[in-house]
C-alpha positions as CSV (number, residue, x, y, z in Angstrom):
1,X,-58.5,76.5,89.8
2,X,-60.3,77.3,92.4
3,X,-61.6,80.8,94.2
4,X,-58.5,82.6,96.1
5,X,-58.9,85.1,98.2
6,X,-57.8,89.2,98.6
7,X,-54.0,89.4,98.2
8,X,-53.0,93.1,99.0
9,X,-56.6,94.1,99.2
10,X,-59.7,94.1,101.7
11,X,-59.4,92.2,104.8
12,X,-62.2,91.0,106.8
13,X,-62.3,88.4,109.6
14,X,-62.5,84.2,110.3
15,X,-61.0,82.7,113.4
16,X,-57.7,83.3,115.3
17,X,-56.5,80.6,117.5
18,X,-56.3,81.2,121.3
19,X,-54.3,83.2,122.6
20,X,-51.8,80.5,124.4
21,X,-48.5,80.3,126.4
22,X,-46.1,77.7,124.8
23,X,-45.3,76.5,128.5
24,X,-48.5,74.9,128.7
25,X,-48.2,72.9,125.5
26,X,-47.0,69.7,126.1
27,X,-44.2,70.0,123.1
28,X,-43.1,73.2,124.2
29,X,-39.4,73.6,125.2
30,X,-36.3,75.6,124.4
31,X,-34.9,74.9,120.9
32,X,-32.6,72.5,120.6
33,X,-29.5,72.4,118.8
34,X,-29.5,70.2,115.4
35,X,-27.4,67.0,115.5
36,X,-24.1,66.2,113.0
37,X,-26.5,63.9,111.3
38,X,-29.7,65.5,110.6
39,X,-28.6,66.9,107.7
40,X,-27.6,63.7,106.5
41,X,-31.0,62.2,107.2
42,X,-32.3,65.5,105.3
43,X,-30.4,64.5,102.2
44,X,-31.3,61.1,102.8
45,X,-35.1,62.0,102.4
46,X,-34.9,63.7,99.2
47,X,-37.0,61.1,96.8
48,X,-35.0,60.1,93.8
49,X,-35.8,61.6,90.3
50,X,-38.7,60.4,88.5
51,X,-38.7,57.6,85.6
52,X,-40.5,59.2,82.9
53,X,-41.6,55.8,81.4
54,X,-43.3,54.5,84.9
55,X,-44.7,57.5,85.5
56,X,-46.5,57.8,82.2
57,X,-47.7,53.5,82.2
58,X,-48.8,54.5,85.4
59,X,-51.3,57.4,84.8
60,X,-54.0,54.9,84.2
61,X,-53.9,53.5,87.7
62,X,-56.9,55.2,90.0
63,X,-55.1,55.4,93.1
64,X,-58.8,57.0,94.5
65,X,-60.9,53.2,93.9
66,X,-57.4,51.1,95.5
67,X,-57.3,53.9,98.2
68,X,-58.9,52.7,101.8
69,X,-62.5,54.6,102.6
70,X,-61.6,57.5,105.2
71,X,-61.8,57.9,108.6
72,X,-64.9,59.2,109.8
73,X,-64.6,62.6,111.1
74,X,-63.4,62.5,114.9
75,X,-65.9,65.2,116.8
76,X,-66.3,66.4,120.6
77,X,-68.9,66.5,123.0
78,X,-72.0,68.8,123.0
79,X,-71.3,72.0,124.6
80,X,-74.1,72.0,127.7
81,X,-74.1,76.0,128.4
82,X,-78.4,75.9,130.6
83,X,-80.8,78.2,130.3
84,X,-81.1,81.7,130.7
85,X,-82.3,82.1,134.2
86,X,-83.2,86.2,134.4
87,X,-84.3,86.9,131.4
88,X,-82.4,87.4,128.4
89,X,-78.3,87.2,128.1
90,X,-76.2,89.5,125.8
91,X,-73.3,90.3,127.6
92,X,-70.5,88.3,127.6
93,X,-69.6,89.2,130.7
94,X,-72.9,87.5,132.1
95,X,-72.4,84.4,130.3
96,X,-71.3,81.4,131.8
97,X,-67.8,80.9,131.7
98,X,-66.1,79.4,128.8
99,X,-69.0,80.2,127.0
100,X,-68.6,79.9,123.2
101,X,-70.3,79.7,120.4
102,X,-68.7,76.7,119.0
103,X,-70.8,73.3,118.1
104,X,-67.7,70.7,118.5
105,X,-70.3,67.7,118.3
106,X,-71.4,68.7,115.1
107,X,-70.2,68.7,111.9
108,X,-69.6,71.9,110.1
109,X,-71.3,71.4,106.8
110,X,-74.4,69.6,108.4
111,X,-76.7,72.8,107.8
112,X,-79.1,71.1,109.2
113,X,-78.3,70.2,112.2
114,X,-76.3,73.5,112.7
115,X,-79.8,75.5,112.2
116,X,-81.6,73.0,114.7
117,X,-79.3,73.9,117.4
118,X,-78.7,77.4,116.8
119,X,-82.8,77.6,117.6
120,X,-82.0,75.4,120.4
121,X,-79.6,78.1,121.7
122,X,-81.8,80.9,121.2
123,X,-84.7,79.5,123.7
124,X,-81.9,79.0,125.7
125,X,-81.5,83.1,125.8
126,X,-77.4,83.0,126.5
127,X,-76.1,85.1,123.8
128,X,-79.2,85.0,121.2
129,X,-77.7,88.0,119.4
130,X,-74.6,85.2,118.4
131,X,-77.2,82.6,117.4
132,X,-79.4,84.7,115.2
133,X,-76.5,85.7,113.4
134,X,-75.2,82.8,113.2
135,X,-78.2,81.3,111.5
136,X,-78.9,84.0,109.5
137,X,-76.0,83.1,107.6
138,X,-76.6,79.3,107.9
139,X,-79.9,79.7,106.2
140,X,-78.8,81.5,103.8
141,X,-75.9,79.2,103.3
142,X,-78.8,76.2,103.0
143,X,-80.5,78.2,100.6
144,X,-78.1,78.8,98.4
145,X,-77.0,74.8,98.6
146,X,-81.0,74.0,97.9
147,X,-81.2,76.3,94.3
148,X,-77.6,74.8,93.3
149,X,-79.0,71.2,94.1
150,X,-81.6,71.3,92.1
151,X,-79.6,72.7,88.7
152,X,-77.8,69.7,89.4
153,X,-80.4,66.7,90.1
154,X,-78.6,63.9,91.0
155,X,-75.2,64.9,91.4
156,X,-73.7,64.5,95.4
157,X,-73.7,67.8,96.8
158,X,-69.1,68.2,96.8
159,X,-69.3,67.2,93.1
160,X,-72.1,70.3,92.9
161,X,-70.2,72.8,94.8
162,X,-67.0,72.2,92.5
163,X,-69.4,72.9,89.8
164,X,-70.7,76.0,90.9
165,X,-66.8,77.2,91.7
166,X,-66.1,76.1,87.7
167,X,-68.4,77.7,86.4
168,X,-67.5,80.9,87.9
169,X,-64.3,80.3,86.0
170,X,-65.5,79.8,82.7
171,X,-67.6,83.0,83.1
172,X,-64.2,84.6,84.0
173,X,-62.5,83.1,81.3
174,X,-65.1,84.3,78.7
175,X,-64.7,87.6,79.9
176,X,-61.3,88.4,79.4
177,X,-59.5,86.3,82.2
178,X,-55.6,85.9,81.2
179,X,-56.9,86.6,77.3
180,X,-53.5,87.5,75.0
181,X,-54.0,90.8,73.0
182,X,-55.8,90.2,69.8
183,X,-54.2,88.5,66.9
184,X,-51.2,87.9,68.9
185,X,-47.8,85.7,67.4
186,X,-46.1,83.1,69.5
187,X,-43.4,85.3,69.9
188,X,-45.7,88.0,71.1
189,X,-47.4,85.0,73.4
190,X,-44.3,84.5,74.8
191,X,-43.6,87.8,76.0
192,X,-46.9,87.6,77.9
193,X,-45.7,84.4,79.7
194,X,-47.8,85.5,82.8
195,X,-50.5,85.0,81.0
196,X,-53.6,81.9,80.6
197,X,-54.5,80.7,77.4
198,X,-57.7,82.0,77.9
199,X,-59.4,79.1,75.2
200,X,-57.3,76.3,76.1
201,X,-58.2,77.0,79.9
202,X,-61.8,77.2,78.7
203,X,-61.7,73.9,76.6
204,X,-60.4,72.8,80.0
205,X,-62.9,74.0,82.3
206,X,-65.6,72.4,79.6
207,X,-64.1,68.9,79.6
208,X,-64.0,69.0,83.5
209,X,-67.3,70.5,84.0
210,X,-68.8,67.4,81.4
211,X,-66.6,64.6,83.5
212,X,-68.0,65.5,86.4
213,X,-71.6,66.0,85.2
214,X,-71.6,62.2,83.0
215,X,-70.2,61.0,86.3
216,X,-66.6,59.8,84.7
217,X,-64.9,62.0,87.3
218,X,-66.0,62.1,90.8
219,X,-64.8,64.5,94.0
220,X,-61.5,62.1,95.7
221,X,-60.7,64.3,98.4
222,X,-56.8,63.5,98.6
223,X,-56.6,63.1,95.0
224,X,-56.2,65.2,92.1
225,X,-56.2,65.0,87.7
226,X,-53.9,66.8,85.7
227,X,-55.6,68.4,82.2
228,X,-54.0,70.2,79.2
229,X,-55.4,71.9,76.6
230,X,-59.5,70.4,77.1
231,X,-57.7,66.7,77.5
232,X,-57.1,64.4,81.1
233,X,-54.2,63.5,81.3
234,X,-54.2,60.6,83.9
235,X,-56.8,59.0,86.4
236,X,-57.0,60.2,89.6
237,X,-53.5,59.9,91.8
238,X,-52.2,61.6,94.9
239,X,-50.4,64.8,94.4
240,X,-46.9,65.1,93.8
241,X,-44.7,67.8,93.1
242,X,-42.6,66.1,91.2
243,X,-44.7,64.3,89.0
244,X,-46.5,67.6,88.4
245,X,-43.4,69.4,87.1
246,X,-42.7,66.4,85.0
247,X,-46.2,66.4,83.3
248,X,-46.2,70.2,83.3
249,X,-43.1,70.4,80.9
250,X,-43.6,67.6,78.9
251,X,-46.6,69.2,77.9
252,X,-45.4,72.8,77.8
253,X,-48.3,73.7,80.3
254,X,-46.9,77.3,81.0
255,X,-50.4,78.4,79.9
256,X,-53.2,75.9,80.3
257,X,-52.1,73.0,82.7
258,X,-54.7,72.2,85.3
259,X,-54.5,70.4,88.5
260,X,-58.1,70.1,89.2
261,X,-59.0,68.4,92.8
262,X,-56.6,71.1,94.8
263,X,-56.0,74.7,95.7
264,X,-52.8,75.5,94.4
265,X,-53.1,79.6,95.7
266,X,-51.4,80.9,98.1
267,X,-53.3,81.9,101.0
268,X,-53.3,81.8,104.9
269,X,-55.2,78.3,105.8
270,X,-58.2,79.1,107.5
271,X,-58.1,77.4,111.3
272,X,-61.2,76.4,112.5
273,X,-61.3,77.9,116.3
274,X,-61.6,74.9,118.5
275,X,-64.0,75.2,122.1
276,X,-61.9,77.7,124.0
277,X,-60.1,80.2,121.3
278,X,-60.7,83.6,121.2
279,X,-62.7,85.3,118.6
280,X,-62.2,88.8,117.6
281,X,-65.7,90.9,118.3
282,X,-66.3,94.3,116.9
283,X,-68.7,97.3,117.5
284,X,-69.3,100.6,116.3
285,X,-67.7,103.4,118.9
286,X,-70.2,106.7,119.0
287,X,-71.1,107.3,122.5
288,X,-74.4,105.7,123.8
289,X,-76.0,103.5,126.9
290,X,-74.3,100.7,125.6
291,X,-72.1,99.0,123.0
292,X,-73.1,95.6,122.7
293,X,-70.6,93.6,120.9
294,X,-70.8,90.9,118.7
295,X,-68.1,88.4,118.0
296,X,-67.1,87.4,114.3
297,X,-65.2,84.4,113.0
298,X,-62.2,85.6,111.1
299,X,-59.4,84.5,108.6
300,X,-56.1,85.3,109.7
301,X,-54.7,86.6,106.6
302,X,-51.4,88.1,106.7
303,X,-51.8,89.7,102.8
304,X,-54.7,92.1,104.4
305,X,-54.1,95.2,104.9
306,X,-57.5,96.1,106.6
307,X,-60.3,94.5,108.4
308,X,-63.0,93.2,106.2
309,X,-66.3,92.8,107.6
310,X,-70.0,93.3,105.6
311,X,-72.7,95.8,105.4
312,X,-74.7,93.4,106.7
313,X,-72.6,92.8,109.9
314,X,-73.0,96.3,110.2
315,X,-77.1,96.6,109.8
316,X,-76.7,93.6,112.7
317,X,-74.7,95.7,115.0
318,X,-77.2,98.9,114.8
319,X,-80.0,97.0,115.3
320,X,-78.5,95.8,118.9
321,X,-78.5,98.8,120.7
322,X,-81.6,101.3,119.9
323,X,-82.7,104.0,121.5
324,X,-85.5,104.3,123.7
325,X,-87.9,105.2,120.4
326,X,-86.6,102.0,118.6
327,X,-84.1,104.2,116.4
328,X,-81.0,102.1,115.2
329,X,-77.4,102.8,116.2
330,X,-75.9,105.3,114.2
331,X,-73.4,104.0,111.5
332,X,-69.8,104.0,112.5
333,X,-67.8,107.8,112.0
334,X,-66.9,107.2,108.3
335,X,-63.1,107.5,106.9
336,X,-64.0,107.3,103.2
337,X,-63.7,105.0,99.9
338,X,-60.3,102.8,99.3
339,X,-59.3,101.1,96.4
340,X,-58.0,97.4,97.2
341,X,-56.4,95.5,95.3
342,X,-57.2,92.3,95.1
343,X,-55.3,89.1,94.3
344,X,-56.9,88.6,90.5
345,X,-55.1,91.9,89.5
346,X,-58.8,93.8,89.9
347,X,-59.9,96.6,92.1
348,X,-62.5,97.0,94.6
349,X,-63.8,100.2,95.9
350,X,-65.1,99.6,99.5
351,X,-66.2,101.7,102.1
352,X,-64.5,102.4,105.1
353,X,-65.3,103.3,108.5
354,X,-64.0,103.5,112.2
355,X,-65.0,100.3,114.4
356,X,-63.7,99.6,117.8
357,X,-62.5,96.2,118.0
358,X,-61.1,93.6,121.0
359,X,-61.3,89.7,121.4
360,X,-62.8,88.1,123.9
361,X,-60.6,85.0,126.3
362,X,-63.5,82.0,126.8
363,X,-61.0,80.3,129.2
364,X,-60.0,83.6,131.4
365,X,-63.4,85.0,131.1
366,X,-62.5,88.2,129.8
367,X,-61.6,90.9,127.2
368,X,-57.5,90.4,126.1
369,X,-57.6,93.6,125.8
370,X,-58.1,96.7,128.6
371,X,-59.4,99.1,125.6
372,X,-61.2,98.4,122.6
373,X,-59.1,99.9,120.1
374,X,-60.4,101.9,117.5
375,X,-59.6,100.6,113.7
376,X,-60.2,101.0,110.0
377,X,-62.7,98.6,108.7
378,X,-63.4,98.0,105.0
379,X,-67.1,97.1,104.0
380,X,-67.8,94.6,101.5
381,X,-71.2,94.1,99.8
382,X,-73.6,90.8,100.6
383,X,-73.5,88.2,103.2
384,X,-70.4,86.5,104.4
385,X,-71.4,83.2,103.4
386,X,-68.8,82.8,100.4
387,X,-65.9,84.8,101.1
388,X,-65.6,85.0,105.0
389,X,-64.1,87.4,106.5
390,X,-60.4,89.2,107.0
391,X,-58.9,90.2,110.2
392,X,-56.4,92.7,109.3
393,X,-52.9,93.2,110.7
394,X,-54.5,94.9,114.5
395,X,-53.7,91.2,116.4
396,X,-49.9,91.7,115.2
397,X,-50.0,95.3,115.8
398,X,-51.3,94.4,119.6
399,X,-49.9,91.2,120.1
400,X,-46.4,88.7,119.4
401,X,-47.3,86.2,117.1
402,X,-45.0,83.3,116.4
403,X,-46.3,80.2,114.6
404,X,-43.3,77.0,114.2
405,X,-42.8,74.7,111.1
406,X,-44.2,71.9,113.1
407,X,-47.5,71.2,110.2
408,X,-49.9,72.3,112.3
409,X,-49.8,76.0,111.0
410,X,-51.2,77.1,114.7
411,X,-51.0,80.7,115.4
412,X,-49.4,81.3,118.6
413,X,-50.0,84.9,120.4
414,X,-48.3,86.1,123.5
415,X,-48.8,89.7,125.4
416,X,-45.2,89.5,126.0
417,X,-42.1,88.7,123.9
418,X,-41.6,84.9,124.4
419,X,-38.3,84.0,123.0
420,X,-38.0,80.5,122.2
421,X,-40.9,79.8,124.3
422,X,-43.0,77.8,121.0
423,X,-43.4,74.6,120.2
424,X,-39.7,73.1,118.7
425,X,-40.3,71.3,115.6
426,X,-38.5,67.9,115.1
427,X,-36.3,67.4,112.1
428,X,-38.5,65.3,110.3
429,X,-41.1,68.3,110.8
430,X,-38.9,70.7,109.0
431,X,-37.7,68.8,106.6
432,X,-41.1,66.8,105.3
433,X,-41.9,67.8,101.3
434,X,-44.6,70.5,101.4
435,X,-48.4,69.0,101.4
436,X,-50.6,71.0,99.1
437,X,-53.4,72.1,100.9
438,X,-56.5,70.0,98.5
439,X,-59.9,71.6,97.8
440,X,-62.4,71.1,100.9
């Protein structure tokens, strides 16, 4: 199962959605009180219990080769921002407005047209300091994707990147990941029912690892396989909760059942900001003749307890504003090294220092905030081309945040308390069977 990110532990930063008012969102309204019969039609919906005999004759059925080819994806118009026309641009402020660094016309994981247009943007001299960043971490994104292409000649590049992420796993697994103490009983197993069996998951992993690489398995976004114990146990088939409990018990999976195809952690869903959202920017506080900010892309994730940004980020931000004999910015006022704990059970030791942070309103042209508020910031190691990074509880601590069980999982922030001023789900909304967030 796949890579999961910090539970209690370091935070860091990814996007947060706009900061909107509910009034202007076309299914905003006050709530609405539930009919006599919704809870009927709720009842209604549960789906009825599973035949064990249909389900297992129909495990050989690949739902993936009858399923229709998908829709391509649906993407916006080219962001048309000019050129520069005195000099260079690196304040915000400056920029034109409704200036944002998104690339709606593109796809995300096309690198290469990504890197094209991020050199584009930097002749265009609005905001360079965001571009080189920005392709700093595409290129090394791309180079990473080149060295893993060619271990794996022939292989399409989603099939590759599970690969990679599997791998990772079996090195975990050899090293001690969910092991039972030595020469343990079944009765000692079973008091360690938290556990993995560390070899069974391993024969796993291996059997996955060689279906994908003969080409008897291949990446079906949508779909998933369920293993046991090094063996498939069906073909590939959309995800359902109930059929998984069912297989899961009948084969006493407690320990090594696999759905492989989907992330079953539980984590925050990364949003992708959309042209117009708000992205929080930080910079580091001592007093100079200027502070030039830089905005980063962060996760919303409610389990972080800090801001998680990289050293890297940090070399980037000193190297904006030098003195007048080319001397870097000095680091940020440091608070220390925490311990985090992180989702896997392990500990980190980062860093941490003071950063100043705010987020900046593309549509209203300006800072959210007055004052840039001074934070704690943990430091991770490396580029934050795998990981991302966490933004810490400081939105919630500045702003109301409300999100509604309408399947969008929007983040909704207001600078004042707005009541029942969100989006109203419909029943149907709140009562729909969960959908497992698959692997991207």
């Amino acid at each position: 199962m796949p890579r999961r990110r910090h539970a209690k532990r370091s935070p860091g930063a990814l996007p947060i959605p706009k900061k909107r008012r509910a009034e202007d969102d076309s299914d905003a309204g006050p709530s609405k009180k539930r009919k006599d019969g919704d809870a009927t039609d709720a009842a209604a919906s549960k789906p009825a219990p599973i035949d064990v005999q249909k389900l297992l004759a129909d495990l050989k059925i690949d739902y993936a080769k009858k399923a229709p080819p998908p829709n391509p994806p649906i993407l916006g118009k080219k962001q048309a921002w000019g050129k520069a026309k005195d000099g260079v641009i690196k304040d915000i402020e400056r920029a034109p407005k409704g200036w944002n660094s998104d690339e709606p016309d593109l796809l995300p994981d096309d690198l290469d047209a990504q890197i094209k247009r991020c050199n584009e943007r930097i002749k265009d001299g609005i905001m360079p300091q965001v571009y080189e960043l920005k392709l700093r971490e595409l290129e090394a994104k791309q180079k990473g994707r080149q060295k893993l292409m060619k271990e794996n000649l022939g292989l399409p590049w989603p099939v590759v990147k599970r690969l990679d992420g599997l791998r990772e796993i079996q090195e975990a697994l050899a090293t001690g990941l969910g092991r039972y103490p030595k020469e343990s009983s079944d009765e000692d197993k079973a008091k360690h029912g938290n556990q993995l069996d560390a070899e069974s998951m391993s024969k796993t992993a291996r059997a996955i690892v060689e279906a994908y690489t003969t080409g008897k398995l291949q990446w079906n976004p949508g779909f998933v396989t369920y293993w046991c114990d090094g063996k498939q146990l069906c073909s590939p088939r959309p995800f359902r909760l109930d059929e998984y409990r069912v297989l899961h018990d009948l084969n006493k999976g407690h320990a090594s059942f696999w759905v492989e195809g989907m992330d079953i952690c539980l984590r925050i869903p990364a949003i992708q900001p959309q042209p117009g959202q708000s992205d929080p920017a930080a910079a580091p506080p001592a007093p100079r003749r200027t502070n030039t900010p830089l905005s980063f892309k962060c996760l919303e994730d409610t389990g972080a307890s800090d801001m998680l940004i990289y050293n890297r980020d940090v070399e980037y931000l000193q190297t904006l504003d030098r003195d007048y004999n080319g001397n870097p910015h000095p680091l940020p006022r440091s608070l220390g090294v925490c311990n985090y704990g992180m989702a896997n059970g392990s500990n980190v030791s980062m860093a941490v220092r003071e950063f100043e942070v705010n987020m900046w309103d593309p549509a209203k042209h300006s800072y959210v905030f007055a004052d840039w508020e001074a934070i704690p910031v943990c430091l991770r190691d490396g580029e934050p081309t795998v990981h991302g990074r966490l933004n810490g509880p400081w939105v919630r601590n500045r702003l109301y945040c409300a999100t509604a069980p309408d399947r969008t999982n929007q983040l909704w922030m207001f600078d004042y308390n707005p009541g029942t001023n969100i989006p109203t789900a419909t029943t149907a909304q709140m009562t729909a069977p969960y959908e497992m967030p698959y692997l991207e």
